[in-house]
C-alpha positions in Angstrom: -58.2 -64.3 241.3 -55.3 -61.9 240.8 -54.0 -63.2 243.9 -54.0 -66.9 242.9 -52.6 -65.9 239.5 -49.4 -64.2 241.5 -49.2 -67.5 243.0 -48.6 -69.7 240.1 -46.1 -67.3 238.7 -44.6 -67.4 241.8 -44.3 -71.0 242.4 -43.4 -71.4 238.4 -40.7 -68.9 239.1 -39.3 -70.9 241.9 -39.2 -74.4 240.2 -37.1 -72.6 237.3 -34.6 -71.2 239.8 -34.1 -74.8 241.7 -33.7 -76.6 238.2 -30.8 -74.0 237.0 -29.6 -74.0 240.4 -29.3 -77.8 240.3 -28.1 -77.6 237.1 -25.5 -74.5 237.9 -24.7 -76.8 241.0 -23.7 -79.9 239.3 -21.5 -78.2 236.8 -19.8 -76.3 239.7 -19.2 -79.5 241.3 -18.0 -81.0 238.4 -14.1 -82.4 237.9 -13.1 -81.3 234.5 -10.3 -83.1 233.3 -6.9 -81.5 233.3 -3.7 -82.1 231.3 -6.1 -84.2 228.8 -6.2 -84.0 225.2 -9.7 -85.5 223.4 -10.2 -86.2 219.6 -13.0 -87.3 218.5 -12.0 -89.9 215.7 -14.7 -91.2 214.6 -18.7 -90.7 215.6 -21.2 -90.1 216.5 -22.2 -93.1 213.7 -25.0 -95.2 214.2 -25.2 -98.9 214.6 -28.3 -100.7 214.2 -29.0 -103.5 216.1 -26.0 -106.6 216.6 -26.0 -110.1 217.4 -23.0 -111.3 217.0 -21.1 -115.3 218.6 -17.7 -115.4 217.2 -16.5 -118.7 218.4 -12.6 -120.0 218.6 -10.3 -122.3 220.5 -9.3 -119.7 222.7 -11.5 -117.0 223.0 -15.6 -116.8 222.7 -17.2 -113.1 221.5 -20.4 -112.2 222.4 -21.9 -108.5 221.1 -25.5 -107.8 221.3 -27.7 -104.3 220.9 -31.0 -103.5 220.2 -32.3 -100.7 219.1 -29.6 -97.8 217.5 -26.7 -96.9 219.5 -24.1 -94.3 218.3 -20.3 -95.0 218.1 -17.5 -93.2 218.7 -13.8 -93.7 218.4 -11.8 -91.5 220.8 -7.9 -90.7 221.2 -7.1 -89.3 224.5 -3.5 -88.0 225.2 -3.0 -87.9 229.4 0.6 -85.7 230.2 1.8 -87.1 233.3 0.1 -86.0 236.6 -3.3 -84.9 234.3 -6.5 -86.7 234.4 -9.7 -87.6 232.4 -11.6 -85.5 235.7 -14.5 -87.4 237.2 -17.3 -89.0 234.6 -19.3 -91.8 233.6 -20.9 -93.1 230.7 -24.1 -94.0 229.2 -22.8 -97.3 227.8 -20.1 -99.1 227.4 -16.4 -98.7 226.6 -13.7 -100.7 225.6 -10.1 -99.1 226.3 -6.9 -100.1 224.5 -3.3 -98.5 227.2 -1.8 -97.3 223.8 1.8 -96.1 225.7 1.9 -95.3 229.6 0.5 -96.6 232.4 -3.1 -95.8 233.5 -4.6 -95.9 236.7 -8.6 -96.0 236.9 -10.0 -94.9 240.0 -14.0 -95.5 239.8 -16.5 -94.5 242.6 -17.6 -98.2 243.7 -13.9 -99.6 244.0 -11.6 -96.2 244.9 -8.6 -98.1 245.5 -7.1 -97.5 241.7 -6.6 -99.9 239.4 -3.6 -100.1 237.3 -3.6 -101.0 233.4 -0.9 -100.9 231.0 0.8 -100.4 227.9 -0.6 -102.9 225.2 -3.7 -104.2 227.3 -7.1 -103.1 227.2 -10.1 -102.8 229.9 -13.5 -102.1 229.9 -15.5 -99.7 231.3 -19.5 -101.4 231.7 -20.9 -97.0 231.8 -23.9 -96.8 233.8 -24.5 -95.1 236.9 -20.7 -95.4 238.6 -18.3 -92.8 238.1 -14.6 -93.1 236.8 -11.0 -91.1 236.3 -8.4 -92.3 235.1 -4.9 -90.7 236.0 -1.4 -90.6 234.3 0.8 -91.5 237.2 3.8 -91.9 235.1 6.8 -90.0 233.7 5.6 -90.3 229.8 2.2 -89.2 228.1 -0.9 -91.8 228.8 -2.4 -92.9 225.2 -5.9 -94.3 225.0 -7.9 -95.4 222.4 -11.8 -95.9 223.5 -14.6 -97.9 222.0 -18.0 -96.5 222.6 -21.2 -97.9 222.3 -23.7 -95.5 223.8 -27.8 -94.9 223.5 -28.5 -93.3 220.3 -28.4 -89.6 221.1 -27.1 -89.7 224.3 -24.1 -87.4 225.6 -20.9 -89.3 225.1 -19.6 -88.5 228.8 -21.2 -87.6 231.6 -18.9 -84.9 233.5 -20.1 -85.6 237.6 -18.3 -84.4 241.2 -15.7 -86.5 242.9 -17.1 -89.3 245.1 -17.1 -88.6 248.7 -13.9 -90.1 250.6 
């Protein structure tokens, strides 16, 4: 009995190591951003559920949630060369190119994608990962739009993509 006791501690014992070491693992593989400044500047607020149709002559608006989502506003300051670091997103986000130039590379389409100032693009979130890069000579400024599940982590810090 003592035996089969040693056992389960054992085998409890190993399933903790392999979830920190997963854990440990991920975060080691992780691409933190670098040259990036983040304020939070509004959220997390919640939303409750949204059906919107906003209707004109040149543009139709469609918004729909269920359930509660949180928001967040977010000002992100890129110096040239620096990054957001590798990531994804729970939900989506829509981002306004403040001033600079910014180029999204995302794990299902690595060839780059190239916004700029005084347009906006959006990011779907989900399971593909993203950076997006100051290539330029002045400071990258975004403004992001989040709509994420109620309680969930705003981003999702993951490894580079393989080549």
């Amino acid at each position: 009995m003592l035996r089969l006791k040693n056992k389960k501690t054992l085998l409890a014992a190993i399933v903790v190591a392999c979830v920190a070491g997963g854990i440990a693992l991920k975060v080691a593989w992780a691409t933190p951003g670098a040259g990036i400044s983040t304020t939070i500047i509004s959220g997390p607020v919640v939303l409750g559920e949204v059906h919107l149709n906003s209707d004109s002559e040149i543009n139709d608006v469609k918004i729909k949630t269920k359930g509660f989502s949180d928001v967040y506003v977010v000002h992100n300051r890129i110096v040239p060369g620096g990054h957001t670091g590798w990531h994804s997103h729970p939900g989506p986000s829509i981002i306004s190119v403040v001033s600079g130039q910014a180029t999204e590379y995302r794990s299902d389409d690595p060839n780059g994608i190239v916004h700029a100032a005084n347009t906006a693009f959006v990011d779907e979130g989900g399971d593909h990962a993203h950076i997006i890069v100051n290539e330029g000579t002045t400071d990258l400024v975004l403004v992001a739009f989040q709509i994420l599940p109620l309680g969930a982590p705003r981003r999702i810090d993951l490894p580079a993509p393989a080549p």
